[in-house]
RODO-2510 file (C-alpha; in nm, 4 decimals, decimal comma):
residues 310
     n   res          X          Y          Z
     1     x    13,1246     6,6383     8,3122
     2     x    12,7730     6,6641     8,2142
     3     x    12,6122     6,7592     7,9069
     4     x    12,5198     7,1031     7,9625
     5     x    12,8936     7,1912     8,1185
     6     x    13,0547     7,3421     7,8617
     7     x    12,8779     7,6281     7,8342
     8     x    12,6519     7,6557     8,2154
     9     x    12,8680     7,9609     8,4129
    10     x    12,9068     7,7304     8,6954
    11     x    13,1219     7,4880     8,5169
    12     x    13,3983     7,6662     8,3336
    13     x    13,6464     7,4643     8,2093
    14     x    13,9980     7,4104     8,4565
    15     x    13,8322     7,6394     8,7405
    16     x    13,9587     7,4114     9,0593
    17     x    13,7132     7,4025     9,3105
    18     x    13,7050     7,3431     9,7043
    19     x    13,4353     7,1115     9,7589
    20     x    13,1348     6,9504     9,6521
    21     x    12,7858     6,9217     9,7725
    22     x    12,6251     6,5694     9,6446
    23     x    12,2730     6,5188     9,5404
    24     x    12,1315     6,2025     9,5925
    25     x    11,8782     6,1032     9,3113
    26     x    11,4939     5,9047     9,3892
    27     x    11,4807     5,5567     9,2318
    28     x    11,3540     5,2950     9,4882
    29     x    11,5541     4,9773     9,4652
    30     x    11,7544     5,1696     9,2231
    31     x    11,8861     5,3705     9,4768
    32     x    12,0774     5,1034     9,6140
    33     x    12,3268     5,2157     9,3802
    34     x    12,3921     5,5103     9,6338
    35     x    12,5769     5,2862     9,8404
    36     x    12,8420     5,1843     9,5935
    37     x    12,8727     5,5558     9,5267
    38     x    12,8835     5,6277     9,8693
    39     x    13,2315     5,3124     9,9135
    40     x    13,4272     5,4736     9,6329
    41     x    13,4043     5,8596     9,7649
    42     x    13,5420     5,6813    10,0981
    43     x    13,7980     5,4930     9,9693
    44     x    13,9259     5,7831     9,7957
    45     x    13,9004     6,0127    10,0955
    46     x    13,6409     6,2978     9,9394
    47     x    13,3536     6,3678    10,1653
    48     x    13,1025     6,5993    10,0085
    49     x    13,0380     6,9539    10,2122
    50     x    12,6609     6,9060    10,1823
    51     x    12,4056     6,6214    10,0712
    52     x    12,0767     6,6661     9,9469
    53     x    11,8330     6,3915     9,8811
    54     x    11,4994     6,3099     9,7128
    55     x    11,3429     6,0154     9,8102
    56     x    11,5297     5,7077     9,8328
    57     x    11,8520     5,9365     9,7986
    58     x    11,7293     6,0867    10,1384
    59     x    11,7271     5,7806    10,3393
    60     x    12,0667     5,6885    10,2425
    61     x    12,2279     6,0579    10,2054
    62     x    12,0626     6,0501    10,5627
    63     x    12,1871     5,7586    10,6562
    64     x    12,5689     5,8589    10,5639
    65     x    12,5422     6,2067    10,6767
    66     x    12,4744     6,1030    11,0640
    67     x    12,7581     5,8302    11,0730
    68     x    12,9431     5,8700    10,7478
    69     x    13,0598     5,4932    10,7320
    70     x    12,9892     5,3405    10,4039
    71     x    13,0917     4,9815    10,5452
    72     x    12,8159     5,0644    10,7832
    73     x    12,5646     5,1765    10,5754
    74     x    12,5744     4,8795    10,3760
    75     x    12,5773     4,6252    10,6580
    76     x    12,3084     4,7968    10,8279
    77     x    12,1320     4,8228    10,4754
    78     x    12,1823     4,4312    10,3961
    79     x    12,0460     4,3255    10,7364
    80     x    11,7204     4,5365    10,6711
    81     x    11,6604     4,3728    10,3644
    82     x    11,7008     4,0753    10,5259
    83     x    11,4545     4,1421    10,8353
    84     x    11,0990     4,0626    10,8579
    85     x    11,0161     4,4480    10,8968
    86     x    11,1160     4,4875    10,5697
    87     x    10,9014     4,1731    10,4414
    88     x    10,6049     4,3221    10,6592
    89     x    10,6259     4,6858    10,4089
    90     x    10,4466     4,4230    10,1413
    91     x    10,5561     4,6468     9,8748
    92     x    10,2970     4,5680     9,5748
    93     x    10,5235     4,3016     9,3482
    94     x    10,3364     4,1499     9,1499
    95     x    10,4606     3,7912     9,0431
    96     x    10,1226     3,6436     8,9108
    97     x    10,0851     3,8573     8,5293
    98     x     9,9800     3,6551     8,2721
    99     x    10,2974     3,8106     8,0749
   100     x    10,5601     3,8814     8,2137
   101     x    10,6593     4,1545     7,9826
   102     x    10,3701     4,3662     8,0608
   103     x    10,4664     4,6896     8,2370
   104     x    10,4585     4,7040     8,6702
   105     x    10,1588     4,9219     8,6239
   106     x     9,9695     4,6736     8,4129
   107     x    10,0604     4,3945     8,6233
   108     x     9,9571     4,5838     8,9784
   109     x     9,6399     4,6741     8,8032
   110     x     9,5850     4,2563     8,7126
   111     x     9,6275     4,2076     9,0545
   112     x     9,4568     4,4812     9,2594
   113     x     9,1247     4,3861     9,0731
   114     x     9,1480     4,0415     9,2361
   115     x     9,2405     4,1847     9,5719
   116     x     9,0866     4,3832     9,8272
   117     x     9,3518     4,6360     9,7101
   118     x     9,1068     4,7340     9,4217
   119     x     8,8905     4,8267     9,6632
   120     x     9,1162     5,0633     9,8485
   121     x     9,2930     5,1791     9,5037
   122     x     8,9001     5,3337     9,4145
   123     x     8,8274     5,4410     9,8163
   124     x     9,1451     5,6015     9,9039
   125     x     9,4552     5,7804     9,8362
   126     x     9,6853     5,4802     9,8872
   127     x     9,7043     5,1453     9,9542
   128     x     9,9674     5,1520    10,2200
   129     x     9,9834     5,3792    10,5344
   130     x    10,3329     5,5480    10,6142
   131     x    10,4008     5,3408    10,9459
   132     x    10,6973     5,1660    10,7524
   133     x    10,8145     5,4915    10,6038
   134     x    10,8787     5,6190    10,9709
   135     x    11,0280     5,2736    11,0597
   136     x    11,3212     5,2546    10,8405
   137     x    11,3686     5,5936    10,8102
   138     x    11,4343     5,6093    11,2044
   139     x    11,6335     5,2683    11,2004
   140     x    11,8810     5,3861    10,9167
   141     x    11,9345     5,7158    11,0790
   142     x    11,9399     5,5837    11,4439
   143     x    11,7153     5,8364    11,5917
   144     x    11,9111     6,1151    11,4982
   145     x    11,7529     6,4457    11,3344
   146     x    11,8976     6,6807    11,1293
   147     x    12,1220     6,9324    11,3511
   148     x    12,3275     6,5937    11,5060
   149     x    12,4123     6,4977    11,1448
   150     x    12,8186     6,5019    11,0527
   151     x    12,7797     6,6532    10,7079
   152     x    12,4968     6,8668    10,6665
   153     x    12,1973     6,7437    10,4885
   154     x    11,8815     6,8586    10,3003
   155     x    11,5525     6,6503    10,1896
   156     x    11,3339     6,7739     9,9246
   157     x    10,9413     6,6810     9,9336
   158     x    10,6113     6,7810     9,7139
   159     x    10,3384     6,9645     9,9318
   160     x    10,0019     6,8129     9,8375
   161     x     9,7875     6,8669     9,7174
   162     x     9,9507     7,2159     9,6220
   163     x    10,2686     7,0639     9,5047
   164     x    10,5507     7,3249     9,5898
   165     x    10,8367     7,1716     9,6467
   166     x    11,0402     7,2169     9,9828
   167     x    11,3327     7,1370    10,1365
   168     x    11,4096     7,0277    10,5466
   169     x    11,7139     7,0651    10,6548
   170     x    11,8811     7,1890    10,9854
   171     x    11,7237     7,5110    11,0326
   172     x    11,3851     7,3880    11,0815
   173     x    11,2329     7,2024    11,3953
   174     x    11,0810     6,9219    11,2006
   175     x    11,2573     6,5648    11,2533
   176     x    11,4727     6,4218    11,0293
   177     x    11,2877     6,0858    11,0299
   178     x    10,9312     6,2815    10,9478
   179     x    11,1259     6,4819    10,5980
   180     x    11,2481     6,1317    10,4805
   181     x    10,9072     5,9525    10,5434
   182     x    10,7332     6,2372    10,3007
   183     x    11,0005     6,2282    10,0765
   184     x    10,9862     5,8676    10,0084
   185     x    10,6040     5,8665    10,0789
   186     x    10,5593     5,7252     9,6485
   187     x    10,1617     5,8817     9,5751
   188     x     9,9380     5,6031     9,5621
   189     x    10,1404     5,3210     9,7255
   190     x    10,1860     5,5534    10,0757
   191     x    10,0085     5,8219    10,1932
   192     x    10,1054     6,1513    10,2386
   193     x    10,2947     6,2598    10,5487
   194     x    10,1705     6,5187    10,7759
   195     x    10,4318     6,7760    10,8807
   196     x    10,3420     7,1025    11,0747
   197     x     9,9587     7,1030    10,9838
   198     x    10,0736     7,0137    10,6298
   199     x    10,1217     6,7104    10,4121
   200     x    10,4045     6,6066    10,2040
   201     x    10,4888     6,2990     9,9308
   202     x    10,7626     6,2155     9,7164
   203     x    11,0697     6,4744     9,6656
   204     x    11,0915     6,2946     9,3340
   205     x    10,7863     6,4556     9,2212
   206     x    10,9333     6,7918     9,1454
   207     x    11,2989     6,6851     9,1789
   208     x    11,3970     6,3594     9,0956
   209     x    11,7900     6,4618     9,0826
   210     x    11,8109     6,7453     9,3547
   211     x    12,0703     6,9154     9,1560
   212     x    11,9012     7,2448     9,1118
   213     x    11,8149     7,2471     9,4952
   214     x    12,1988     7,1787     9,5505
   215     x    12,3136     7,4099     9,3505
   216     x    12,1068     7,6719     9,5480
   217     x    12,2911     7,5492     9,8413
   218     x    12,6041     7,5361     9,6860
   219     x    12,8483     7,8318     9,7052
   220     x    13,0839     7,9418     9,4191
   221     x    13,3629     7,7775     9,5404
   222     x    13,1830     7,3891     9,5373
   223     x    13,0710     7,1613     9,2981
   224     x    12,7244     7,0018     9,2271
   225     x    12,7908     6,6384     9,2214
   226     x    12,4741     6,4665     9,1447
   227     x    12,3736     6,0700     9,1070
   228     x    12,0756     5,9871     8,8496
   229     x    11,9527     5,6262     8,9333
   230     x    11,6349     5,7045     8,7382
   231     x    11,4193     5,4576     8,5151
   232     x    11,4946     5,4151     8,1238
   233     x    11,2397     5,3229     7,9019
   234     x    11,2612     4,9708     7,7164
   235     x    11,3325     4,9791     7,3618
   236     x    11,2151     4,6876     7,2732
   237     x    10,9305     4,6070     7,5410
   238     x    10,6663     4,9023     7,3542
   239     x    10,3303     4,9160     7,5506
   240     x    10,0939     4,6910     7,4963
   241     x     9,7403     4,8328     7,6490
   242     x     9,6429     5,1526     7,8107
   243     x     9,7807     5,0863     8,1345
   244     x    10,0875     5,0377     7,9776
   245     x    10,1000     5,2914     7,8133
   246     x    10,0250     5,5046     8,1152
   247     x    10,3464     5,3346     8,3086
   248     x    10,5646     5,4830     7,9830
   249     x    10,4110     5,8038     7,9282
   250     x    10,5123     5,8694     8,3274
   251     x    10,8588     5,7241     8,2533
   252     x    10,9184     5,9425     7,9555
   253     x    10,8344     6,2665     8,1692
   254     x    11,0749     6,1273     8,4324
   255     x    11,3514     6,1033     8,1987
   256     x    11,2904     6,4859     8,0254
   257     x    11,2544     6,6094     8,3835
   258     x    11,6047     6,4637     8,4744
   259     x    11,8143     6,5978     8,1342
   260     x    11,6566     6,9771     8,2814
   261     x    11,7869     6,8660     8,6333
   262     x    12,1077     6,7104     8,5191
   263     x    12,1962     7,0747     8,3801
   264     x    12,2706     7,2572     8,6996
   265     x    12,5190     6,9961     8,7879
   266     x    12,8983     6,9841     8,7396
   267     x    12,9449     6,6030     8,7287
   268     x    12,6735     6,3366     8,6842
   269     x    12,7193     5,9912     8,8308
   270     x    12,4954     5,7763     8,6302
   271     x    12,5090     5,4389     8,7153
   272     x    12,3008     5,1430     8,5082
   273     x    12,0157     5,0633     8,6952
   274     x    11,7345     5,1995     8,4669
   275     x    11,5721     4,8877     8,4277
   276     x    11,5842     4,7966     8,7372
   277     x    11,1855     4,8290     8,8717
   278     x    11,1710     5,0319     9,1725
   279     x    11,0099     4,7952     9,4070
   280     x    11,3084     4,5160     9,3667
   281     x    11,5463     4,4936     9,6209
   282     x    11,6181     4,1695     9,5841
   283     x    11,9619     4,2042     9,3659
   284     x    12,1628     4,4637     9,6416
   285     x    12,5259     4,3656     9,5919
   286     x    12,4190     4,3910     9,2187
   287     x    12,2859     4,7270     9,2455
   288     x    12,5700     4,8585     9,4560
   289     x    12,8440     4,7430     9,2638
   290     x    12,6745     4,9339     8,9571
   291     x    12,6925     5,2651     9,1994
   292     x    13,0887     5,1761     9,2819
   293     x    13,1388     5,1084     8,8692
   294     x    13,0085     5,4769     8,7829
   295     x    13,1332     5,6682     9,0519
   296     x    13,5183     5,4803     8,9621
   297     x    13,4362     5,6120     8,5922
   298     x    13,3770     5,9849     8,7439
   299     x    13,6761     6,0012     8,9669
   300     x    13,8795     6,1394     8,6941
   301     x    13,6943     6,4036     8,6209
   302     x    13,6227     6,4884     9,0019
   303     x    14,0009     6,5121     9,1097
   304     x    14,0766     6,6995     8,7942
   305     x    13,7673     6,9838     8,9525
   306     x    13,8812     6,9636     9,2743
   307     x    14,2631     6,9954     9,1933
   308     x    14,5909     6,9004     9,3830
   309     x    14,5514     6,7629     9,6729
   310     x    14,2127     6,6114     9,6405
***
């Protein structure tokens, strides 16, 4: 049960409920945890009503909601990581820092100024176009949009530059493959996504746990089931120069923003990926057993919500 349960309306103590809509938190490679999450609910026979998902939450909430198969998703999710169109994305790891403590932001800055990145960081509003955004977000969800899903789904993204946030779903015309793209379109590294005249970036802007937009969607009788794979600060790895500084500032933010978020949901599946940078992929079994470990934790309290039968 989450912090804020005992006394939010929504969460009164031994109300049962029918059903549960699950919102799928941004993270990057954190987000791999989603997976895990994803086995366990399975296994245990509970498929959530609804799914809502910011960022990387949206490609894989996507992902499950048009073939809800978590042996599937994680195949199909392996193999990609695996493929060279995933090598070809060239996210911006950078392996050559002088100290290897120093934050991601400190270290991209080190290397853009010896690229011809540095010259594109200065000239233009990314350094990456969204061609790869619209690749895997097309492969994981096989060409299928949002009315031909199994479970209905939702993806939140930031108009920019206004920055309201919205949310695709269903009953709009715009493709499924188009909301993910904006919704993992990171300011900076991609750029924004165009979508009916306007453009969109990250969900995870406004919303980095969808749980307020879910429970919105959500009626009386459901839960708000939401996963937080966000980024935790290191204790003991301070800052140590402006860019630094800059990386923890935006972390700290991030983690404020998701206590407000976490308060409009019933249960929060938090597994321990916060230091996990959100470029790697390169530990997914490690990742995804983390999601499977904190969603086995939560099971408790979710049967005891959903009562007999569950």
């Amino acid at each position: 049960m989450s912090l804020f349960s005992q006394w939010w309306p929504w969460s009164e103590q031994g109300e049962e409920k029918s059903g549960f809509v699950l919102a799928l938190g941004g993270g990057g490679g954190r987000g791999l945890a989603h997976i895990g999450v994803f086995e366990v609910l399975e296994e245990h026979g509970l498929v959530p009503d609804a799914i809502i998902g910011t960022s990387i939450g949206a490609l894989f909430g996507a992902m499950y909601a048009v073939n809800p198969s978590a042996e599937r998703m994680k195949r199909r999710t392996l193999e990609y990581l695996r493929s060279e169109p995933f090598k070809r994305v060239n996210l911006p790891v950078i392996q050559e820092a002088e100290r290897q403590d120093e934050s991601w932001l400190a270290r991209f800055v080190a290397l853009a100024r010896q690229t011809v990145l540095y010259t594109r960081a200065a000239t233009d509003l990314a350094i990456l176009d969204d061609i790869a955004l619209f690749e895997v977000a097309d492969l994981f969800t096989e060409g299928r949009d949002f009315c031909d899903a199994s479970i209905p789904m939702y993806v939140t993204a930031v108009e920019f530059p206004g920055g309201e946030c919205r949310i695709f779903s269903c009953e709009e015309s715009v493709p499924m493959e188009r909301a993910i793209a904006a919704s993992m379109a990171i300011p900076g590294v991609f750029a924004p996504v165009e979508i009916e005249g306007q453009h969109y970036v990250d969900g995870g802007l406004a919303s980095e746990i969808p749980a307020r937009e879910a429970r919105m969607l959500a009626s009386d009788s459901q839960l708000v089931v939401a996963v937080n794979v966000g980024a935790r600060p290191a204790k003991d790895q301070p800052p140590t120069n402006v860019y630094g500084m800059l990386d923890w500032s935006s972390q700290i933010k991030s983690l404020y923003l998701r206590r407000y978020e976490k308060q409009y949901a019933d249960l929060v599946v938090e597994p321990l990926v916060g230091h996990t940078q959100w470029h790697d992929f390169s530990r997914p079994h490690q990742e995804i057993a983390k999601g499977r470990e904190a969603m086995q934790r939560m099971l408790p309290a979710l049967r005891e919500h959903l009562g007999p039968g569950s």
